[in-house]
N, C-alpha and C positions, 0 to 999 in steps of 0.2 A: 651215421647212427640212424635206425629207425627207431621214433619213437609215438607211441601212442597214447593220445590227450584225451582224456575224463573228462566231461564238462555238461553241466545240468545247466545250460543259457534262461538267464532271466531274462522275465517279459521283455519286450519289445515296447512297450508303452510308458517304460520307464530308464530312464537312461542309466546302463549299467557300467561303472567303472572295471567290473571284474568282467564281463563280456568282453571290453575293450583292452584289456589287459591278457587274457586267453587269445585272442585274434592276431593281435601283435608279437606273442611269441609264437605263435603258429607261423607268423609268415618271417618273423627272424628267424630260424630254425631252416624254412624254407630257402631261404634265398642263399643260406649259408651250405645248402649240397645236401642237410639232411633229410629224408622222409621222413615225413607226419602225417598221421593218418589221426582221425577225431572219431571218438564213440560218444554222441552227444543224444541227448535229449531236450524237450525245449518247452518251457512253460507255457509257452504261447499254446500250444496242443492240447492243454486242457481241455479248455474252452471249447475245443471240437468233439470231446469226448461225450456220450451216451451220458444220461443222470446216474445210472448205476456206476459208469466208469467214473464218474464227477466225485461221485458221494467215497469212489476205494482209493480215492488219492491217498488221504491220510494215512490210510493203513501201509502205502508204499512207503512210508517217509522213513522205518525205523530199518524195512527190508523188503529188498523187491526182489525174487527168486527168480523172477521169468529174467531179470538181468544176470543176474549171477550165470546162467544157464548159455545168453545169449552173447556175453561177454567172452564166455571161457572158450566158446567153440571159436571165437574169431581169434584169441589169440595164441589157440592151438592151429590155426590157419593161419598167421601172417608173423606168428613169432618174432615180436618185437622185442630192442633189446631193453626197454624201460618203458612204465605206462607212469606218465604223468595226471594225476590227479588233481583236479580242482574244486568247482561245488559239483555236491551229490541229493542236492535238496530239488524238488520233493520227489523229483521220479528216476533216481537212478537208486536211490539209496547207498550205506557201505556194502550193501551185498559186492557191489566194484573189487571191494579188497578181499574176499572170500573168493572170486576168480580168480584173481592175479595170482593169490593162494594155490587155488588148485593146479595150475598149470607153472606153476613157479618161477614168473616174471617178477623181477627187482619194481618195486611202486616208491615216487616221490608223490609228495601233496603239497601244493600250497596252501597257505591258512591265509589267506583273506581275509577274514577275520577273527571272529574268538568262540565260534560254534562248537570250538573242544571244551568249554568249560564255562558256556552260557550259551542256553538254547536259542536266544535270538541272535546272539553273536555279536552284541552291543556294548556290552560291561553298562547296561544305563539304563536304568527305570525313571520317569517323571521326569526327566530330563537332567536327571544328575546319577553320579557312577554309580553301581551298585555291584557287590561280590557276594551278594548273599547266597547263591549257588554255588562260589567253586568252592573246589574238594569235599563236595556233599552231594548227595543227591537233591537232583532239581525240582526240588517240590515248590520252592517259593514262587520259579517261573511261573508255576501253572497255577498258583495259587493267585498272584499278583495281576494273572495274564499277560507275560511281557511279550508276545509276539503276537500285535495286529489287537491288541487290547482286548485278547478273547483267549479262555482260560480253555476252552475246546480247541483254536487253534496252537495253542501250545502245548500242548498233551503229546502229537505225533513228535514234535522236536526234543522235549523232555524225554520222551522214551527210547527214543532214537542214541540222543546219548547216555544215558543211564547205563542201556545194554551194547553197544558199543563203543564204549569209551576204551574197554581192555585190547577191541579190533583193531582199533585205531595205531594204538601204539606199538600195537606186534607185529601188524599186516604193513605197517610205513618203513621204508628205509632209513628216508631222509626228508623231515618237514624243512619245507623254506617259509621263513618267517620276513614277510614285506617292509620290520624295520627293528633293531634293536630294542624299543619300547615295546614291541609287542612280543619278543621274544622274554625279555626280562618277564612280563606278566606272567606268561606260558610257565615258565620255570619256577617262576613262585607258588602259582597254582599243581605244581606237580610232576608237569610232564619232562622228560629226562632230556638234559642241556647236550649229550650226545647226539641226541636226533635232531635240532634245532639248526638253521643254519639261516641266517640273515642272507636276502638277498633282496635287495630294492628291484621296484619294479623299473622298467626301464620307458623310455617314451621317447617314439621314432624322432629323428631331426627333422622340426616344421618347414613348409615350405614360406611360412609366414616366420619374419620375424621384427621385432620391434625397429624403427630407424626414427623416429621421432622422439617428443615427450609423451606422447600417449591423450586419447580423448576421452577417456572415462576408466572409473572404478568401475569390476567385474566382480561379480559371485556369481558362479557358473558350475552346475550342481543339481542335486536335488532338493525340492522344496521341503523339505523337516523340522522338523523339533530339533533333532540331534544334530544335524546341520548348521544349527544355528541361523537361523532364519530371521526367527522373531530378535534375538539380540540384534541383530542387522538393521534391523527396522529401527529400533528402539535407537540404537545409536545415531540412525543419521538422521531422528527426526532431533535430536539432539542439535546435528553441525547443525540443520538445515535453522534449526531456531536461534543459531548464534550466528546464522549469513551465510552456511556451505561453507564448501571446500573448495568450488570454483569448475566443477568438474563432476556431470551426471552420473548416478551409480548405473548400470545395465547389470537385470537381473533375467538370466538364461537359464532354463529347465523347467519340471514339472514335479507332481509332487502330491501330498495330501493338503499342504498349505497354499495351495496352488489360486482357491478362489482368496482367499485372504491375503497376498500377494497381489494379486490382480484389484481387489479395490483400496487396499494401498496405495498403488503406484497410480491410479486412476485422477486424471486432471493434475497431475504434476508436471513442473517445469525440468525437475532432480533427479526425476526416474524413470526408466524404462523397462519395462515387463516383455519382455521380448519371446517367450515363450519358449520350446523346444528347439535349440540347434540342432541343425546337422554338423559331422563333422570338421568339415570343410568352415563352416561358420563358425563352429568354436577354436577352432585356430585362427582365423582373423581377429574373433573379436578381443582374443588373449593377446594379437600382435598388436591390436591397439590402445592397450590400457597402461593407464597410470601403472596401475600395480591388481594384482590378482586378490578377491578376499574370500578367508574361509575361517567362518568363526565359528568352527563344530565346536559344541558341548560335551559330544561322546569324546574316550579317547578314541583318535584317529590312530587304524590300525598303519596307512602309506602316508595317504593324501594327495591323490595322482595330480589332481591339477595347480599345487604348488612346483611339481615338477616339470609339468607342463609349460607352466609358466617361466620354467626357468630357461628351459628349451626356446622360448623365445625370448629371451632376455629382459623377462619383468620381472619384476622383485613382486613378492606377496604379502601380505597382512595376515597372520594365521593367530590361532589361539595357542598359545604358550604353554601345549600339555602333548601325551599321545607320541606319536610321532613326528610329528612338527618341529619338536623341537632340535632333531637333528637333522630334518630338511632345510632350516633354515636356519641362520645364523643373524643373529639380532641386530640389526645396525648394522650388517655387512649386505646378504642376500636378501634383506626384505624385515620385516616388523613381526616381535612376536606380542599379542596381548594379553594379559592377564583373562583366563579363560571365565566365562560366561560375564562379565563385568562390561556392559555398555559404555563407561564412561570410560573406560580404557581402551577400546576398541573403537570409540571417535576419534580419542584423540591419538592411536595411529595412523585412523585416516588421513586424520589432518597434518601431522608430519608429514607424512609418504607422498601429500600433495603440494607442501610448503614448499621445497627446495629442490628447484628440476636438475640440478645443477647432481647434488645427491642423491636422486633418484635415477639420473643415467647414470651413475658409479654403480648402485646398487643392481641396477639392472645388467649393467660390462661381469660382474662377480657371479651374478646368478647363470650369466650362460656358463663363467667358467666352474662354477658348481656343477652345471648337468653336464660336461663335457669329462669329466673328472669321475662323476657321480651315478649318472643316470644313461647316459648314451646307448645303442644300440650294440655297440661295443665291450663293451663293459658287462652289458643284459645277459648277452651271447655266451661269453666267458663264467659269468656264476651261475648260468643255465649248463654247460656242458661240464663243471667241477664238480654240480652236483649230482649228476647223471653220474659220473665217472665213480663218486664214492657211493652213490646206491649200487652200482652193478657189481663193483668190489667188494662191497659189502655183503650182498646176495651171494656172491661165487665165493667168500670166503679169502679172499685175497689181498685184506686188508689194507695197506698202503702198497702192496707192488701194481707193480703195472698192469693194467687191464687193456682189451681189446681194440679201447676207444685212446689207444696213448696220443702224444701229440706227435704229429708225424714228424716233425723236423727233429724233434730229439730222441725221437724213440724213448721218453719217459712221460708220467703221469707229472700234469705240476701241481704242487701243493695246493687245496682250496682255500681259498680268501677265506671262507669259513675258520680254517686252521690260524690262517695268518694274524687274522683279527680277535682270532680268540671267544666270536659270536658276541662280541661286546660295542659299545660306540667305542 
């Protein structure tokens, strides 16, 4: 299969789960005999631009012509049989799906998050949900300022979807949606459960994996509001005032809360501020933990590093909303807590740290989760079903057999899509 990946790479100074997730099916895809070829753009390049080029970013955001233009001729030169889509933000624009258009290549997208139906892609102002945007036009965003807390930076994204939200859904074959909760939202707010297709992200097998009890709680992430950050804090100054847990928290990434973080953890015996992992370091530091914690606020569209975690056979602490809740299974693969609520997010620290005995059970169940769940295997498989029903669907050939059949049986196999019904 040749296929070619859309990807608008976020900065570099911020560590990206959806970069990291783009790369990883690039090089599964690769390793598996298919060509991929990438049309990317990269945030990082602003920054080098002229002030005039600085000041036309935004104006790119809703549509960029010289893409559309630049796109259409490469894929009238390399006639690929799918272009895979991912982010289009701030410099590729959807002009991407007006190519595909013109030249009449089949396009999948993945939704990442919820930029179909909230311009910052959050569901969450002030640190709690908010829908006051879907199925309306998005005036409250820019009213409110919900991207980067500036009512000028949310205008190009407001507008952006406003006037192409009708692109979206005619120019897409087939969205893949990172987890059943986020697909349920999708289709409340409107858009058709025909094009939806759950498919979890997948995460390579570490070369790290747990073989002990583990020496420390992890949050390992970005430093945010919606992250849950500041609950983190709050909770373990909690244990730490009723005697700990017995076992330092290590806190890995960077962020806006990044100096408040830092004089936090400052002259503590409990905490370690360890700053930016590479990747190599964040699979250690996941092989050696009690248990993984992630206490976002926002609904969580995947949650890559509970799966991560499971990849190396740690059980996780997550907040009990989003999609969490069918990454992890409560008392089996890891802890869920009552979402934004401190006192319930101590005290599963303090469980997940009470009983090692239940905590290596929890962690034997979590690899057999991602093994079941998440594996590279599995990734491969609802990456090429979905391919196979966008090109079917393009060429009009509904459920028969298309080009990409399976070659041992000479037929198409049903998509797990189908089988599951797009539901948990």
């Amino acid at each position: 299969m040749h296929v070619l990946v859309v990807h608008n790479r976020y900065s570099s100074a911020q560590p990206s789960g959806e970069n990291k997730v783009v790369d990883q099916e690039v090089g599964l895809l690769r390793a598996a005999g298919h060509r991929v070829d990438v049309f990317e753009r990269r945030s990082d390049d602003i920054g080098a631009r002229s002030l005039p080029g600085k000041v036309a970013v935004p104006l790119l955001v809703p549509w960029n012509p010289a893409v559309r233009t630049e796109l259409a001729a490469r894929l009238r030169s390399e006639r690929p049989d799918v272009v895979h889509v991912h982010n289009v933000f701030p410099l590729l624009s959807p002009a991407v799906l007006a190519a595909c258009a013109d030249v009449g290549v089949p396009v999948v997208a993945t939704l990442h998050n919820y930029t179909q139906i909230c311009p910052p892609g959050t569901l969450q102002r002030d640190g709690r949900p908010c829908t006051e945007c879907v199925g309306k036009a998005p005036l409250p965003a820019v009213r409110h300022g919900c991207y980067r807390n500036s009512r000028l930076a949310t205008v190009p994204l407001a507008v952006s979807l406003s006037v192409n939200r009708r692109r979206w859904w005619s120019g897409v074959e087939r969205f893949f949606c990172i987890s059943a909760a986020q697909r349920d939202v999708l289709v409340e707010a409107g858009m058709s459960p025909e094009q939806l297709t759950v498919k979890h992200n997948f995460v390579p097998d570490p070369e790290a994996r747990r073989s002990g009890a583990g020496e420390h709680l992890l949050y390992l992430g970005r430093l945010a509001e919606a992250k849950g950050v500041r609950l983190l804090m709050t909770a373990w100054d909690r244990l730490a005032a009723d005697g700990g847990v017995g076992v330092p928290l290590v806190i890995a990434g960077t962020g806006p809360l990044e100096r408040e973080v830092t004089a936090w953890a400052a002259d503590r015996d409990d905490v370690r501020y360890v700053g930016l992992y590479d990747p190599a370091q964040c699979r250690q530091a996941i092989a050696r933990s009690v248990a993984v914690v992630a206490p976002s606020t926002w609904l969580e569209a995947f949650g890559l590093v509970a799966a991560e975690a499971m990849a190396a056979g740690v059980p996780a602490v997550v907040a009990g909303h989003g999609a969490f809740v069918e990454l992890v299974e409560d008392g089996v693969t890891g802890l869920l807590h009552r979402p934004g609520e401190p006192d319930s997010l101590a005290s599963c620290l303090r469980r997940i740290t009470a009983d090692p005995a239940q905590n290596r059970e929890m962690g034997r169940a979590s690899r057999r989760r991602y093994e079941q769940g998440f594996s590279p295997a599995v990734g491969l498989e609802r990456l090429l079903d979905g391919y196979r029903t966008a090109i079917a669907g393009r060429s009009g050939g509904g459920d028969s057999p298309s080009p990409l059949e399976d070659e041992s049986t000479g037929s198409r196999r049903e998509t797990r899509a189908s089988r599951d019904g797009g539901s948990r």
